[in-house]
N, C-alpha and C positions, 0 to 999 in steps of 0.2 A: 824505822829507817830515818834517820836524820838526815841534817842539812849538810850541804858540803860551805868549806870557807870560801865560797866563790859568791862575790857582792856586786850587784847590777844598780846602777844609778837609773830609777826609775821617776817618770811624771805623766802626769793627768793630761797636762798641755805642756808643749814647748816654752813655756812662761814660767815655767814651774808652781808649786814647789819641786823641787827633787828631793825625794828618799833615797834610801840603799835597802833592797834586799835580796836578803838571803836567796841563795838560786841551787836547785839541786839540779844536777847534770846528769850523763851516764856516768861520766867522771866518779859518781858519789860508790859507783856497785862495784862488788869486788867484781876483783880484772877478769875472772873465766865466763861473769855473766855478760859484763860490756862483751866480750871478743864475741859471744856466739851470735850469727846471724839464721834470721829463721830459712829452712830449706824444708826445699819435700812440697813443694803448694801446689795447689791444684790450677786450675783454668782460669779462676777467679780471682785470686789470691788470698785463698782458704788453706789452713795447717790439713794433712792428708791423714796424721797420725792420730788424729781426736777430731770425731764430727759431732753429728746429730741425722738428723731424719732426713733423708734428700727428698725435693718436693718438687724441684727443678725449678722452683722460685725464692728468694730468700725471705727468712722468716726471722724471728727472735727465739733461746730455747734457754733456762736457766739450766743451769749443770754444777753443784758441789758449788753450789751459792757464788757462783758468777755468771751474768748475762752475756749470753754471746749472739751475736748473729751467724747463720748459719746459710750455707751459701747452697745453687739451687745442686752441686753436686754432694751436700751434706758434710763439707768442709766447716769448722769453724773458722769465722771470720771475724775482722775489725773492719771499720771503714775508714779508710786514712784519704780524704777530700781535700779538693780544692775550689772554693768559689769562684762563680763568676770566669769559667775559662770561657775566653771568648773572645775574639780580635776587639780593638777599641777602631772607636768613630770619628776622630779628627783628620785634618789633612796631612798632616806631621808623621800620626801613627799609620796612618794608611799606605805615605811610600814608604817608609821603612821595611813596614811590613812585603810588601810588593817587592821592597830588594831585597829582604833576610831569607824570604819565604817562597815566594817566585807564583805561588798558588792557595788558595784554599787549601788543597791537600795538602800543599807542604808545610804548612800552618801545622794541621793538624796532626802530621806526623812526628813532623818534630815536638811538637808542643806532646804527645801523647809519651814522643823518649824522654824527655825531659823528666815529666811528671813519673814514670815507671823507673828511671836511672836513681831520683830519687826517693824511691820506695810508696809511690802515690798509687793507689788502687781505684781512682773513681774521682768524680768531681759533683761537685754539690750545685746550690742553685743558681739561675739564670747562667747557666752553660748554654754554649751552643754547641748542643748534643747533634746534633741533626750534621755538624762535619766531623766530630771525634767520633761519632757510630759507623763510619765508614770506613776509619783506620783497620787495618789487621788486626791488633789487639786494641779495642774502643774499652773505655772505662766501664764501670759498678757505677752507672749517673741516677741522677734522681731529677724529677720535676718537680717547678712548682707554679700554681694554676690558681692561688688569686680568687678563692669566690666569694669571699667578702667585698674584697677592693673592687675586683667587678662587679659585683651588683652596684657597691655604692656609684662608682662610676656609669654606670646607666641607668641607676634611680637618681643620682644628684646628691650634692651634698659635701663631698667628701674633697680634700684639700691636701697637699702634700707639706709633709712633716719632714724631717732629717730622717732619713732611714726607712720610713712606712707612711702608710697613709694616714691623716688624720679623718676623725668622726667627729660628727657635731655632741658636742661635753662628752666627748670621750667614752659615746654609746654608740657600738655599731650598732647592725639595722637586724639583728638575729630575731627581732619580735615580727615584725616584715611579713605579711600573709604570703608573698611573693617570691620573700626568700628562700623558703625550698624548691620550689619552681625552677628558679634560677640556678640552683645546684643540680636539680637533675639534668636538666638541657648544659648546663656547662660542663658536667662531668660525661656527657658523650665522647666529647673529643678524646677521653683518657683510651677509647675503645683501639686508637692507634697502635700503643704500646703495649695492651696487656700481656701478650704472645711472651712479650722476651724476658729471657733472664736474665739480660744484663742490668736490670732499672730494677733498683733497692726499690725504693718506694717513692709515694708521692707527698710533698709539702704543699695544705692548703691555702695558708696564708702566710704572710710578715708581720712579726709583732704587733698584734690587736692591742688597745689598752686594754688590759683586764685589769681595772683600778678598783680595790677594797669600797672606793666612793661610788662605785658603781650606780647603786641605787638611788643615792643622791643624783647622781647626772642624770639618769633617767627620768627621775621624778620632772628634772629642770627644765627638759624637752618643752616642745608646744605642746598643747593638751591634744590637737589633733595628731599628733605621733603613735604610731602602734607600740614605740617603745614604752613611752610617758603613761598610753593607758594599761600595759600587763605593768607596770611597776608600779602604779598606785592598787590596780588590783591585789597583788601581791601584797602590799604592804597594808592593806584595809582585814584581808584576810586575817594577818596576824593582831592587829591591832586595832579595828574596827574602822568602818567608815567615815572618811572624814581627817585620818591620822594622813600627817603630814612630815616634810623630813626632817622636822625637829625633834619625832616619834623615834625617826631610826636608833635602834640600839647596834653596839658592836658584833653581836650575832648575827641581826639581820643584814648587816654590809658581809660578812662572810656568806650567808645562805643564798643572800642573790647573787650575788660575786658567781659562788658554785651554780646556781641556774644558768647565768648568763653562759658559762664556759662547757655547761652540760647539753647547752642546747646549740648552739657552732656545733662543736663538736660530732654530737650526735645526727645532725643533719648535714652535715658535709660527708662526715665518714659512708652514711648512709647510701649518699648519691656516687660516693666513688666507687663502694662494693658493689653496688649492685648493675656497674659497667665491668669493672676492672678490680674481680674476686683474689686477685694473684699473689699480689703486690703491699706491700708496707704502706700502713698511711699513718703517716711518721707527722700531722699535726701543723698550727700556723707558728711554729718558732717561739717557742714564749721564751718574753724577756723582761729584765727593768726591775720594777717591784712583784710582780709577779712569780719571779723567783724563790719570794719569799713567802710565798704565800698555801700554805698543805690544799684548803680548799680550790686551789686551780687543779694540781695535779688531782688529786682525788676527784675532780667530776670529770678529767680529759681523760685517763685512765682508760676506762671502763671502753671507750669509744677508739683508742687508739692502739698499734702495737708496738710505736715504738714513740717515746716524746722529743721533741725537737729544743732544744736548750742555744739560745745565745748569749754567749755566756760572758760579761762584760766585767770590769770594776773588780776583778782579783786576780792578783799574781798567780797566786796559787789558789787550784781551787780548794773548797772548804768542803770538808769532809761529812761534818753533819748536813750539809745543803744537799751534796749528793744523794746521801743514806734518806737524806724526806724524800725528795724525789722518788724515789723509786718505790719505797714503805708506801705513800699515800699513792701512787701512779697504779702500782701493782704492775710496773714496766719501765723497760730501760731505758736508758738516754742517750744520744747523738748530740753533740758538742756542735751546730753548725753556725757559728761565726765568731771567731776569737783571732786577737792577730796585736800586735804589738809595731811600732814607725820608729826609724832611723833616722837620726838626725846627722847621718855622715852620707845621705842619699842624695841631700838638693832639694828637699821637699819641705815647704813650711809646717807641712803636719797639723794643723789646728782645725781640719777637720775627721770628724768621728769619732766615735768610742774610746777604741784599743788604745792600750800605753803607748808611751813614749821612752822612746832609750835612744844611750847617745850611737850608739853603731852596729852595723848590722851581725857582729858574732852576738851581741848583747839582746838581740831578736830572735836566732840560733837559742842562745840561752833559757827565754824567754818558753821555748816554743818545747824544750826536754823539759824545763820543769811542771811544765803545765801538764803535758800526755802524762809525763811519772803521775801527779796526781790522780788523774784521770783512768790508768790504770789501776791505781794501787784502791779504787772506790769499789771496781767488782759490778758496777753498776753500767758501768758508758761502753758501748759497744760501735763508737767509731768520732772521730770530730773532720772536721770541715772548716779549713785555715782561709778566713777572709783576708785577700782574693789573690787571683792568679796574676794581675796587672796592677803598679801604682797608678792610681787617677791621676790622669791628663789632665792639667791647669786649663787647657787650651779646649776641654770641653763644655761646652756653654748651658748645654741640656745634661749637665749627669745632678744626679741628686743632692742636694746641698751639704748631706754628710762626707759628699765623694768628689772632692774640689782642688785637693792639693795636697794629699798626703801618702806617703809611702807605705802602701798596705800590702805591697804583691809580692811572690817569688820574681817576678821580674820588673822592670821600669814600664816607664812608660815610651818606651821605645825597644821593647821585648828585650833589654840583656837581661841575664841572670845574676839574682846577687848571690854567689856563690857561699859564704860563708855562713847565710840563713841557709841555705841548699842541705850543705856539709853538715847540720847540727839534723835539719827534719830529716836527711835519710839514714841518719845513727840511730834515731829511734826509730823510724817506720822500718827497717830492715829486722829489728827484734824485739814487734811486741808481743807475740805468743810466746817467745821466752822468758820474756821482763812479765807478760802475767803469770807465767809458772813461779819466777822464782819469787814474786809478791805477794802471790796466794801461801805459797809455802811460809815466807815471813808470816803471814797473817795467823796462819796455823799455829805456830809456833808459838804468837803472844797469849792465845786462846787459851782461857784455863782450864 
């Protein structure tokens, strides 16, 4: 399936450089695939005509080598997300909101038609679930619960970064006698929600460093660190007493790499099932270089059922990244943070991730070629569009990544930029179709 001749002047920052590429749209499929929109759904916004196993909670199910999530009526499902729904905190957005809205509820209902008019099934992290769960039709939400960032934040230590929390040399505290402890007593609270089936799953963290230098940082610790002494242990094991990080070979940054993310992992998961047995535990988001990395997925794997991907730094995503993913995971992927800024918004944009394009249909664009990829991998079974609001200049406490840039379906005085709207519900209205008629492609190159 090729590119279409449609070119987006894309950048890093608002400073540029600017490139042009290549963008594939619905545009690119023949016209009777664009026209069909998916019908027949269930309660959830699961396809009625091809399931899996209803459990009355959703789950993940491979099927003719595509991952699906499958919903708690046995519906196959995608999760089509929005981050971060949730009113904003300045004095500016607050009356507006007060005049657009008139209520809490009205907030939320309308914000819930919004999000369903344009083909939205659910919202992703830091939502405030607790007013869309009271809507009529409340979203497919997912939580996320921090128990790394809380422990370090009640053991000490730990520093805010753009985006996530930093760790002292880029070691969280997973060696920590204390740190299971802290997972089991913080994973009660999960005991609220287990009942329902509207909550996909739960996200334990935000982007941990899981850095290849790993055991370097650790070694760097104080020597009274629990971290500093399992990573000299470790490393004497293999190399005798006394070996130091000038010892490390490139194997051993891969093997403790994989310890470090096998043991998170394995102890957060641990403390969430054995509250809340129901539910998806969909991982801390891994991001960065860690994408690149087989030995992250292959220890998170085994411990999780579905992996958490934010997914930064490509136009389009990359095919072979997917296909590791999932090969070394032994499970499928949720997209939960990707998003691209308009420079026809009002916004300087210079902070965060996501690209930069000069206007909002070129965001639209941005947003069909990315899902096509995303479908046509067979591997990702929903993404999650950072965020629902552009950052408030005018907020003093938001995260230093989230200061001035145009990341939302709406401003930051709740309009709607319509023409980003127009392009996510062309695809959100037909991706059980576009994966039929992708798998069918796929067949077809098959020799």
């Amino acid at each position: 399936m090729g590119f279409a001749a449609v070119a987006v002047d894309v950048a890093a920052k608002p400073a540029g450089p600017w490139k042009t590429q290549a963008t594939r749209t619905l545009d690119d499929l023949p016209a009777e695939v664009a026209a069909r929109t998916d019908a027949g759904l269930d309660g959830y916004g699961g396809r009625r005509d091809r399931g899996g196993k209803a459990t009355g909670f959703f789950h993940a199910e491979q099927s003719n080598g595509r991952w699906w999530l499958i919903d708690p009526d046995g519906g196959l499902f995608i999760h089509k997300a929005v981050v971060s729904v949730a009113p904003l905190r300045t004095a500016g957005a607050q009356a507006v909101y007060r005049a657009k809205f008139g209520s809490d509820e009205g907030w939320a209902t309308q914000t819930m038609a919004l999000l369903r008019e344009h083909g939205f099934n659910g919202t992703g992290a830091w939502t405030d679930t607790a007013k869309l769960r009271a809507t009529p039709q409340p979203p497919v939400y997912t939580l996320i619960w921090n128990f790394m960032s809380g422990y370090g934040k009640q053991r000490g230590g730990t520093f805010q970064q753009p985006g996530h929390t930093g760790y002292p040399k880029d070691a969280i505290f997973v060696f920590d006698p204390e740190f299971e402890k802290f997972c089991d007593e913080h994973a009660r609270q999960l005991a609220a929600t287990k009942d329902d089936p509207r909550l996909l799953g739960h996200f334990t963290d935000n982007e941990l460093p899981f850095k290849r230098e790993a055991l370097a940082n650790y070694l760097a610790l104080p020597e009274t660190e629990a971290g500093h002494r399992a990573a000299a242990a470790w490393l004497w094991a293999r190399h005798g007493a006394g070996a130091t990080a000038k010892d490390i070979t490139e194997r051993d940054q891969q093997d403790f790499l994989a310890v470090v993310v096998e043991r998170y992992c394995e102890t957060v998961s641990r403390a969430i099932r054995r509250v809340d047995p129901n539910h998806l535990v969909l991982g801390p988001r891994l991001h960065g270089a860690a994408l690149r990395f087989p030995e992250v997925f292959r220890a998170a794997g085994p411990h999780l059922d579905v992996v958490a991907v934010n997914y930064y730094n490509a136009w389009t995503p990359v095919p072979e990244r997917m296909a590791m993913w999932v090969k070394e995971s032994g499970r499928p992927f949720l997209i939960t943070e990707w998003y691209a800024k308009g420079m026809d918004s009002g916004m300087a944009n210079t902070t965060g991730a996501g690209w930069t394009v000069k206007t909002q249909a070129d965001r639209g664009r941005f947003y069909e070629n990315f899902t096509l990829g995303l479908l046509e991998s067979r591997g990702c079974v929903g993404w999650h569009w950072f965020k629902y609001a552009d950052n408030d200049p005018a907020d003093t406490k938001a995260d230093p990544s989230n200061t001035d840039s145009n990341k939302g379906i709406v401003n930051h005085r709740y309009a709607p930029f319509a023409p980003l709207l127009v392009a996510m519900k062309r695809i959100n209205e037909r991706v059980f179709g576009l994966a039929d008629y992708l798998d069918a492609r796929a067949a077809e190159r098959r020799p």
